[in-house]
VOGU-3710 file (C-alpha; in Angstrom, 3 decimals, decimal comma):
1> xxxxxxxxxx> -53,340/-61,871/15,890  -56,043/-62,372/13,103  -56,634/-59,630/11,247  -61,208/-58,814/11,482  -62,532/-57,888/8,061  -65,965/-56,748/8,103  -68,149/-57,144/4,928  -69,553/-53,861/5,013  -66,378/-51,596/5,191  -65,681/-51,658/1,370
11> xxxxxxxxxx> -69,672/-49,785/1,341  -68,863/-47,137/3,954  -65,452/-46,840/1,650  -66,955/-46,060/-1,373  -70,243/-44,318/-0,221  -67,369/-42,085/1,583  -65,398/-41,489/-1,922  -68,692/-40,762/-3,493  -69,512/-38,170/-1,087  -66,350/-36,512/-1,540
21> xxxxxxxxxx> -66,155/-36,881/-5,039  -69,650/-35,018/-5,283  -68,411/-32,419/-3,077  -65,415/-31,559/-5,052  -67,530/-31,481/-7,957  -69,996/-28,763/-6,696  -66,551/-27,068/-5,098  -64,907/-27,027/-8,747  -68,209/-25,239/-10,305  -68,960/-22,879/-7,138
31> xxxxxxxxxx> -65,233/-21,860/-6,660  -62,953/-22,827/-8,982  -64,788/-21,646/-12,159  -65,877/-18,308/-11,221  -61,913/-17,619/-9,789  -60,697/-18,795/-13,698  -59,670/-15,591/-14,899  -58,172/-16,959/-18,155  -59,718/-19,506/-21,027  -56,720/-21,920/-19,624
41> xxxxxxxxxx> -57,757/-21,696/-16,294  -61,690/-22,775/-17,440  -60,429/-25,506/-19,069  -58,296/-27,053/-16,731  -61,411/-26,809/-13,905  -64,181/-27,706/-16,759  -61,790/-31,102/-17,373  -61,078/-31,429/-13,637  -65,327/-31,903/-13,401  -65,181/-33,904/-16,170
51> xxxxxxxxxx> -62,730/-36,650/-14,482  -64,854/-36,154/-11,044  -68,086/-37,123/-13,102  -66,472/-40,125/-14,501  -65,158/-40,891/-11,213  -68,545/-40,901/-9,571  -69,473/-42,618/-12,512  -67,429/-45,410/-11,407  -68,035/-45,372/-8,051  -71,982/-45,359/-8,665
61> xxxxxxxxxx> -72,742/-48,766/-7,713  -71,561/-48,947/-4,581  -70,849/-45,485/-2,897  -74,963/-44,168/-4,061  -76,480/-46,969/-2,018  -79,164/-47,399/-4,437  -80,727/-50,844/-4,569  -82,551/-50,837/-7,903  -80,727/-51,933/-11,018  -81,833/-49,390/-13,200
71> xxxxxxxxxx> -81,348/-46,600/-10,997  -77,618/-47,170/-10,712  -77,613/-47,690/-14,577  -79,517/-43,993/-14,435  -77,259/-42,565/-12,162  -74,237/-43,967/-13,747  -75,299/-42,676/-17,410  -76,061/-39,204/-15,469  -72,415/-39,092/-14,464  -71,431/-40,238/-17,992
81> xxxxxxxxxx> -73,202/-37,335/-19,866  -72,367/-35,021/-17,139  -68,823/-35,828/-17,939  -69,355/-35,794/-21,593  -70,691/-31,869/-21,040  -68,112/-30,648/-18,924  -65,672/-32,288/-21,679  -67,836/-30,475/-24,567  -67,493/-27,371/-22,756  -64,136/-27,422/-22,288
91> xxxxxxxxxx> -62,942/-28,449/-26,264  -65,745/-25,280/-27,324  -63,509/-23,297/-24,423  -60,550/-24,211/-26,168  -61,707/-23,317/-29,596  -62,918/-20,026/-28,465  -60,033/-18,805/-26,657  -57,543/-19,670/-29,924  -60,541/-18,400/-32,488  -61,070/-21,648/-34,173
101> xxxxxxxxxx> -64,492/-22,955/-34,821  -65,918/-26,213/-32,574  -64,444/-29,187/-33,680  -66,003/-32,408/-32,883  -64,081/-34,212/-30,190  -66,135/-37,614/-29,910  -68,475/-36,802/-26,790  -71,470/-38,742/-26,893  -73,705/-35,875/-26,659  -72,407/-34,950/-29,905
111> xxxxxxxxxx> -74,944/-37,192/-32,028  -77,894/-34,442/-31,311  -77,068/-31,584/-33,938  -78,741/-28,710/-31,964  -76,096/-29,352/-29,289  -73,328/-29,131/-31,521  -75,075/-26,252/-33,139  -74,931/-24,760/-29,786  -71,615/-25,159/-29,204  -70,898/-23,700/-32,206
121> xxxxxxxxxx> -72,390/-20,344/-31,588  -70,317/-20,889/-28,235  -67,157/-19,891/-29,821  -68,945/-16,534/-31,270  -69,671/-14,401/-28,081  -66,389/-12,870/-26,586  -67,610/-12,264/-23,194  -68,514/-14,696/-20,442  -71,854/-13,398/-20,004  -72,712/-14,680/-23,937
131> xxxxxxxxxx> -71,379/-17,754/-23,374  -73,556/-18,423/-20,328  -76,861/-17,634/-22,119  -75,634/-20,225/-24,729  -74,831/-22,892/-21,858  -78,637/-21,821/-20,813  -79,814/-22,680/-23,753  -77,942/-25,780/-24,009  -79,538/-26,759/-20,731  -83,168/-25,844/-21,838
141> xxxxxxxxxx> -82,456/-28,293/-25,056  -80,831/-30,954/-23,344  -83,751/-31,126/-20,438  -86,405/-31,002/-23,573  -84,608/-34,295/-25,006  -84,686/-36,109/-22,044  -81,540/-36,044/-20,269  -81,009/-36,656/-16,246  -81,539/-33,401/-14,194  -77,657/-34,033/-13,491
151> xxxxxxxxxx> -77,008/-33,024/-16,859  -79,417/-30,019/-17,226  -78,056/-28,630/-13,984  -74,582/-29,016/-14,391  -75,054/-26,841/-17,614  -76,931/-24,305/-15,388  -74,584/-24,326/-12,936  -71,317/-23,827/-15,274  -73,254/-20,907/-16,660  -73,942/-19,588/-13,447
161> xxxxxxx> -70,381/-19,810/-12,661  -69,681/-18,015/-15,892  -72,244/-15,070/-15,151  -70,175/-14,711/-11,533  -66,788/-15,027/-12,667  -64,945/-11,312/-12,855  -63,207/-11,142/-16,147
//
């Protein structure tokens, strides 16, 4: 018996793992993040987005079926920087919940000054509901510099998930 392989399976393979991947993304900030009762708890589901993002970074070319070159580089640098901000969050996360200042931690994002600045007054406000209006204005910056929707609403959406979650 000879075994059939057909050309487009590795495409329905990967647009499937994208698919999924994007779905456990949008599961991690609708409920996992609001349920994170604890600063350890945030920051194990703000890295869990951040290896998702890289993930569908990865699987971009293939699993997002788009055809033009510079849209996959587009949506791949999306994922990157959404990655980058979930990974941002997470370190100012850290820093807040031991009472330590934000300490660089070699995102990308971290060249613009304002966004460091912002994570820097992240640490400041004890409650949640501070540290959303921060990520909100993190979101407002980053879509006034230029960055992909993806990034702008992932901010939103971690701040939403911040405004929800019952501390």
């Amino acid at each position: 018996m000879r075994l059939r392989f057909r050309r487009v399976e590795p495409i329905r393979a990967a647009t499937r793992a994208y698919r999924d991947a994007e779905r456990r993304s949008a599961q991690i900030i609708r409920d996992f993040l609001p349920l994170a009762s604890t600063g350890c708890d945030r920051i194990a589901a703000l890295n869990w987005l951040a290896g998702e993002q890289h993930y569908l970074a990865e699987l971009a070319p293939l699993g997002s079926r788009l055809l033009d070159d510079t849209a996959v580089a587009d949506r791949i640098q999306a994922h990157l920087w959404a990655a980058d901000l979930a990974g941002m969050i997470a370190t100012a996360e850290h820093a807040a919940d031991h009472h330590h200042v934000y300490r660089l931690g070699g995102y990308g994002l971290e060249a613009d000054n304002w966004t460091v600045y912002l994570l820097g007054t992240y640490t400041k406000p004890g409650r949640l509901a501070g540290r959303a209006a921060v990520l909100d204005s993190l979101a407002t910056h980053l879509h006034q510099r230029g960055y992909a929707d993806q990034v702008t609403s992932t901010a939103t959406a971690i701040a939403d998930a911040y405004r929800r979650t019952h501390r």
